[in-house]
C-alpha atoms as a printed R data frame, in Angstrom:
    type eleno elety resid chain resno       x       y       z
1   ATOM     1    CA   UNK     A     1  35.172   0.364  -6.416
2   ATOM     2    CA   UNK     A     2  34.379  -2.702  -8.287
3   ATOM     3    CA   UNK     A     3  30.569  -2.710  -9.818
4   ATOM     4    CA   UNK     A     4  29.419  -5.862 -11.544
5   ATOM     5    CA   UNK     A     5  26.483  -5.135 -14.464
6   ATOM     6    CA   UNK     A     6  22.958  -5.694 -13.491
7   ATOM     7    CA   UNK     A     7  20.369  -7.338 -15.665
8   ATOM     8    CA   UNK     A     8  18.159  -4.674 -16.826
9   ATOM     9    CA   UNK     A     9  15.296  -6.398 -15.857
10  ATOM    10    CA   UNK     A    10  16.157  -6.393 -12.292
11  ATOM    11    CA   UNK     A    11  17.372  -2.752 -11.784
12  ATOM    12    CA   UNK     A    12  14.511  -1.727 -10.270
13  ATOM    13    CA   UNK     A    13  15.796  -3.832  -7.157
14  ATOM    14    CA   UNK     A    14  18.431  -1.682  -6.727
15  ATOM    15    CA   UNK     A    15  15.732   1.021  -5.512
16  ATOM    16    CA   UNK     A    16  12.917  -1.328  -4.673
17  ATOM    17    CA   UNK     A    17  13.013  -1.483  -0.735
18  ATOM    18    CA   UNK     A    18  10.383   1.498  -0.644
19  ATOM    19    CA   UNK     A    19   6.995   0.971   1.711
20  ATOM    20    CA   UNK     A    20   4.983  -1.858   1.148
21  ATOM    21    CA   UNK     A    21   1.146  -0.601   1.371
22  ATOM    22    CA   UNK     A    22  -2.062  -2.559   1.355
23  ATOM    23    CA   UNK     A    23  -4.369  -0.940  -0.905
24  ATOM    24    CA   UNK     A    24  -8.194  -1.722   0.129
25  ATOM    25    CA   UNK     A    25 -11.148  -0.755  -2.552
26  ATOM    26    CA   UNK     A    26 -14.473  -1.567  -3.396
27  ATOM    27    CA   UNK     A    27 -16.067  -2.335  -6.159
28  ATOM    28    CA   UNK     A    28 -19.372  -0.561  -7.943
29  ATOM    29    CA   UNK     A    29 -21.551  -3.515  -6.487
30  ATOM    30    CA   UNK     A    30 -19.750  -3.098  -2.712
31  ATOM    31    CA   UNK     A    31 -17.626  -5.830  -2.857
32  ATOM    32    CA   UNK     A    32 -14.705  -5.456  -0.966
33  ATOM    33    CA   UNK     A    33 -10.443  -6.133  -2.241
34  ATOM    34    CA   UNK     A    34  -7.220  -5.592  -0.181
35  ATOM    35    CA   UNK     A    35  -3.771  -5.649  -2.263
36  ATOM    36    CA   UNK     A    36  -0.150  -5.558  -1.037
37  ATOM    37    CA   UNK     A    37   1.278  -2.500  -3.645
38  ATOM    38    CA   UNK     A    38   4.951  -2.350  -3.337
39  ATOM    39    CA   UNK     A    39   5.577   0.513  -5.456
40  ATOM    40    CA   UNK     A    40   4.055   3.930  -4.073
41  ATOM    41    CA   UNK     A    41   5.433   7.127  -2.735
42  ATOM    42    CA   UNK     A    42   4.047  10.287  -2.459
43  ATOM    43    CA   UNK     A    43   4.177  13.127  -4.643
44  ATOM    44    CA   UNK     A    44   2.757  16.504  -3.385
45  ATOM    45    CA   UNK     A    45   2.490  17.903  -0.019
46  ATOM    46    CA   UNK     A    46  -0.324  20.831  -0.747
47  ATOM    47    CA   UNK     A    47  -2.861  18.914  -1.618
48  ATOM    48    CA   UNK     A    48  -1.601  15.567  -0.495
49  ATOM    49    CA   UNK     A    49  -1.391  13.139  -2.901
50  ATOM    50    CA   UNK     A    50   0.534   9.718  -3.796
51  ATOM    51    CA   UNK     A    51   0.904   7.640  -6.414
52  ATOM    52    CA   UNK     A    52   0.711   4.276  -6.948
53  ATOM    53    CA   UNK     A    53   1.963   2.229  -9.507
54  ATOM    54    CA   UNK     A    54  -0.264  -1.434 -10.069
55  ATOM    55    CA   UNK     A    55  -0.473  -3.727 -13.079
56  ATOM    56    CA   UNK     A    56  -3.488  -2.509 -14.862
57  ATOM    57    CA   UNK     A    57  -5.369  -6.087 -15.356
58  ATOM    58    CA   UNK     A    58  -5.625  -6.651 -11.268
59  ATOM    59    CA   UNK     A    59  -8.770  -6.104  -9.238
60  ATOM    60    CA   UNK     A    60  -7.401  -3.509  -7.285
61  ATOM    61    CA   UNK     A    61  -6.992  -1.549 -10.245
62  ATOM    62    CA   UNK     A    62 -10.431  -2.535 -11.876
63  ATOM    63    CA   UNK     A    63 -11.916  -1.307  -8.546
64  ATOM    64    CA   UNK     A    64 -10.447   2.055  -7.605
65  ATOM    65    CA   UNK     A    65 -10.842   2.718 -11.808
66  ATOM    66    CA   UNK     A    66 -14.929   2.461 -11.586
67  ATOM    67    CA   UNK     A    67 -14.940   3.618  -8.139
68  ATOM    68    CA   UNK     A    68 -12.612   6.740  -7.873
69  ATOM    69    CA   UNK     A    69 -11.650   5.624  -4.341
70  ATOM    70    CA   UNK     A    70  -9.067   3.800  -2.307
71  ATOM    71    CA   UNK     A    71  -7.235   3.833   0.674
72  ATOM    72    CA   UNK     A    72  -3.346   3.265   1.260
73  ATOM    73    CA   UNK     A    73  -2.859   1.254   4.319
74  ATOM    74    CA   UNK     A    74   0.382   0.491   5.870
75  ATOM    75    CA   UNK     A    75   0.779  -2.314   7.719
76  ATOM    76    CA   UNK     A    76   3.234  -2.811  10.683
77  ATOM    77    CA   UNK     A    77   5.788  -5.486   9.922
78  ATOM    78    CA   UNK     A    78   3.591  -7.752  12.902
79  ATOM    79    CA   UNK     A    79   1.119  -7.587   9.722
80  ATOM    80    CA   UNK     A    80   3.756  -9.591   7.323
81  ATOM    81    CA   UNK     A    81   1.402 -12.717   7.392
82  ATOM    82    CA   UNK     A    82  -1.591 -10.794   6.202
83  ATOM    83    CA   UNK     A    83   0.405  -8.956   3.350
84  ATOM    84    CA   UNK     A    84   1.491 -12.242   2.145
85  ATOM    85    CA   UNK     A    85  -1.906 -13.893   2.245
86  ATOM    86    CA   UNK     A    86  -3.454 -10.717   0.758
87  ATOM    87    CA   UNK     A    87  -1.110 -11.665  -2.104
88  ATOM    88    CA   UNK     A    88  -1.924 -14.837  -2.179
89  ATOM    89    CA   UNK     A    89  -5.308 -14.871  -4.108
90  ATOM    90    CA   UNK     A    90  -6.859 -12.494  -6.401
91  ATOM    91    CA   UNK     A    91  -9.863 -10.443  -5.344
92  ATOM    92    CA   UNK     A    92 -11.579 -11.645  -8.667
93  ATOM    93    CA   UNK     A    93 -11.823 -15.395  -6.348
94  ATOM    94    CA   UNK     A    94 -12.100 -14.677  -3.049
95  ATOM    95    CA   UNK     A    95 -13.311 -12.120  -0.789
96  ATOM    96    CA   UNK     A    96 -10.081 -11.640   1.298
97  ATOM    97    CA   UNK     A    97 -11.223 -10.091   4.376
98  ATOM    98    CA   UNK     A    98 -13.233 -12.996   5.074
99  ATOM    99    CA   UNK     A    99 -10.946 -15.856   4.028
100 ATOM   100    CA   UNK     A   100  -7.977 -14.623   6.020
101 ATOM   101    CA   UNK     A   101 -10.226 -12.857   9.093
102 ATOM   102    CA   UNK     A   102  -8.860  -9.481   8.442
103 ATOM   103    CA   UNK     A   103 -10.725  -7.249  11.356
104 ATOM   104    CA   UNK     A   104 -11.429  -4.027   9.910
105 ATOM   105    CA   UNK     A   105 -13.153  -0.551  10.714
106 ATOM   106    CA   UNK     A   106 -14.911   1.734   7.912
107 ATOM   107    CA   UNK     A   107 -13.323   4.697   6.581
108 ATOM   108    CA   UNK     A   108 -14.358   7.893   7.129
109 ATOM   109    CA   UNK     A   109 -13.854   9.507   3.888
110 ATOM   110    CA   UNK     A   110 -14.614   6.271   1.683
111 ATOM   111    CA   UNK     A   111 -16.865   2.925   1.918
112 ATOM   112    CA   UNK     A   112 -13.454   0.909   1.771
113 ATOM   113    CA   UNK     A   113 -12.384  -1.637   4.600
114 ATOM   114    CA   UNK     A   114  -9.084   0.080   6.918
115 ATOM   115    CA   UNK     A   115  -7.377  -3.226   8.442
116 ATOM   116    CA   UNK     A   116  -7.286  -2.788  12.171
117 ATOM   117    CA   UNK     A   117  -3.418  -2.591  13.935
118 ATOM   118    CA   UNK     A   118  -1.973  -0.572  10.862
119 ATOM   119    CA   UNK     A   119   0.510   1.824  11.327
120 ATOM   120    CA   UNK     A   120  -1.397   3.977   9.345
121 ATOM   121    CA   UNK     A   121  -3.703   4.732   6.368
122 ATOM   122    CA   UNK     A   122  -4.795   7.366   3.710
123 ATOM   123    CA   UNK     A   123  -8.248   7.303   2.124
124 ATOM   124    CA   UNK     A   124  -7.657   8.736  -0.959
125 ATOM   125    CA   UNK     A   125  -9.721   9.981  -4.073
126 ATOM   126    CA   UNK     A   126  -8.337   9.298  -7.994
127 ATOM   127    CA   UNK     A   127  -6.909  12.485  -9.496
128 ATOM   128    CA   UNK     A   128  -5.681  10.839 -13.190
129 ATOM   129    CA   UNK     A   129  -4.755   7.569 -14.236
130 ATOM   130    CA   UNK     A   130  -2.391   6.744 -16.580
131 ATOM   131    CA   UNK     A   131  -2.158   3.400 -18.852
132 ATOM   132    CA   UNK     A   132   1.270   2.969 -19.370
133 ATOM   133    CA   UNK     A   133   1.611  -0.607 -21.303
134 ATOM   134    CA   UNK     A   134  -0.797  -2.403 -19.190
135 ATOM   135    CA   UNK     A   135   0.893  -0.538 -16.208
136 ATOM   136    CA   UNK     A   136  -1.449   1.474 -14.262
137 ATOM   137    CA   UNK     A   137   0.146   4.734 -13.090
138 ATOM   138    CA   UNK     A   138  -2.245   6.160 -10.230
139 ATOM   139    CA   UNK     A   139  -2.446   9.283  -8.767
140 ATOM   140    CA   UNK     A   140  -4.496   9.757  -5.662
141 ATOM   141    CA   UNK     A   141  -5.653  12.835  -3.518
142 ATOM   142    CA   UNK     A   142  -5.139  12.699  -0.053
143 ATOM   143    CA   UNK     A   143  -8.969  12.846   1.235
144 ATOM   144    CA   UNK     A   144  -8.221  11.746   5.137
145 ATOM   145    CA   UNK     A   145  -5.634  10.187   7.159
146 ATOM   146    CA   UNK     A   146  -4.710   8.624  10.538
147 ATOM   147    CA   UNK     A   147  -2.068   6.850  11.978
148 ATOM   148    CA   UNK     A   148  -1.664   4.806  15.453
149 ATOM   149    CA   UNK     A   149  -0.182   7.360  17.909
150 ATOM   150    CA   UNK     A   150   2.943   4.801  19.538
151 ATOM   151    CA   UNK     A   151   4.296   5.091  15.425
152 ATOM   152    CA   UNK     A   152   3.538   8.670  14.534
153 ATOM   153    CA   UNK     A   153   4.539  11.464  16.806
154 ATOM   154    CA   UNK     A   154   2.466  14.216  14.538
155 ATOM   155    CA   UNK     A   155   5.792  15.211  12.448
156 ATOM   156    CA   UNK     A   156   6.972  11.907  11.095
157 ATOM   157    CA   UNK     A   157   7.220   8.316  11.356
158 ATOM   158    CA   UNK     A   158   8.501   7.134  14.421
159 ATOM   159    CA   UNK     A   159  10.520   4.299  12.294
160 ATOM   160    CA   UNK     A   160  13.149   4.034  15.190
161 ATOM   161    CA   UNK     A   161  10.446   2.378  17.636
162 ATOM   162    CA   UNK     A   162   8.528  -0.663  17.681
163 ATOM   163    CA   UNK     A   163   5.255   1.077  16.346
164 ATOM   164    CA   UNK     A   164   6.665   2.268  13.612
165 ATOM   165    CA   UNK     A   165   8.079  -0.669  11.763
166 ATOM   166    CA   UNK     A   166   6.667  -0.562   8.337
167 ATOM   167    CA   UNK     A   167   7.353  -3.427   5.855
168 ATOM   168    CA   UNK     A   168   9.930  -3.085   3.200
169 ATOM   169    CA   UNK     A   169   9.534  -5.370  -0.236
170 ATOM   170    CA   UNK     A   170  12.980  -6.398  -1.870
171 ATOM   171    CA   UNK     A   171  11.329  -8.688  -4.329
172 ATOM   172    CA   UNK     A   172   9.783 -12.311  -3.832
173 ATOM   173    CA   UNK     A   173  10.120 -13.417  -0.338
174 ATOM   174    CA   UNK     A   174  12.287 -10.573   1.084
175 ATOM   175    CA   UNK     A   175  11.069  -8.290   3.244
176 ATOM   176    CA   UNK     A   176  13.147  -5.984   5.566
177 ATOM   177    CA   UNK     A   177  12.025  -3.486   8.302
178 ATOM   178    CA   UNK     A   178  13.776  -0.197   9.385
179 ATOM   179    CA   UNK     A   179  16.682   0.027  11.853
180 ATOM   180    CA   UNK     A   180  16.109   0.826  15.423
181 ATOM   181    CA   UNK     A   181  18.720   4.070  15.312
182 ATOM   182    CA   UNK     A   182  18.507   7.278  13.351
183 ATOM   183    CA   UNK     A   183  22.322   8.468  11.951
């Protein structure tokens, strides 16, 4: 094998292509924010949690910090266009769900806005926080979840079908979706 060296800075690439989410929150005086979060996973089964991992000066952050709530949505990749305009602007200038139409239904669990067509979504409640250099290092319990039935079979993901295409991040303007075969 031949291996050529990668810039330090860009390692992270070389794992990056994990679940984009949206993450929606509200703010103490009910305004409402939506952020594409590339880097989340989760990190205990019993009780459900995930972590998310946000630069600390964003909205998003400033929200689900005085709020204690969030919700992890994940978009289907027919929602690219609304991850990228979600992306576009900062909450701090725009409410987003107006400006780019974003139909939505409440939470059950939280006041925050769920996008409507998403694969899926977990309202979640802040466990700790963590301030790593102006990196914000969240970790979120699992309050309620749902997920649309043609990309969730009750077990898993249904990644292999057209429901369950979830949107990938590989850094700017690539984005990738699963493969239509399990090996």
């Amino acid at each position: 094998m031949s291996y050529t060296t990668v810039p330090l800075k860009k390692a992270y690439k070389l794992i990056n292509p994990g679940q984009m989410v949206l993450v929606s929150t509200v703010s103490e005086d009910k305004k409402f924010n939506i952020a594409p979060i590339a880097w989340t996973c989760p990190c205990e089964i019993d009780p459900p949690r995930v972590i998310l991992c946000m630069d600390a000066g964003h909205k998003t952050f400033k929200d689900l910090k005085e709020t204690g709530i969030f919700t992890v949505c994940i978009p289907h990749i027919s929602q690219l266009k609304m991850v990228k305009q979600t992306g576009s602007v900062s909450g701090r200038d725009a409410d987003k769900f107006r400006k780019f139409g974003i139909a939505t239904v409440a939470g059950k669990r939280s006041l925050c806005r769920i996008p409507e067509g998403l694969i899926g979504y977990l309202e979640c409640r802040v466990k700790n926080i963590n301030d790593i250099e102006g990196t914000a290092v969240v970790v979120g319990d699992v309050v309620d979840a749902g997920a649309d039935t043609k990309a969730f079979d009750g077990e898993r993901l249904l990644a292999e079908t057209k429901g369950g295409k979830a949107i990938h991040h590989l850094g700017g303007d690539n984005f990738i979706t699963y493969a239509d075969e399990l090996l």
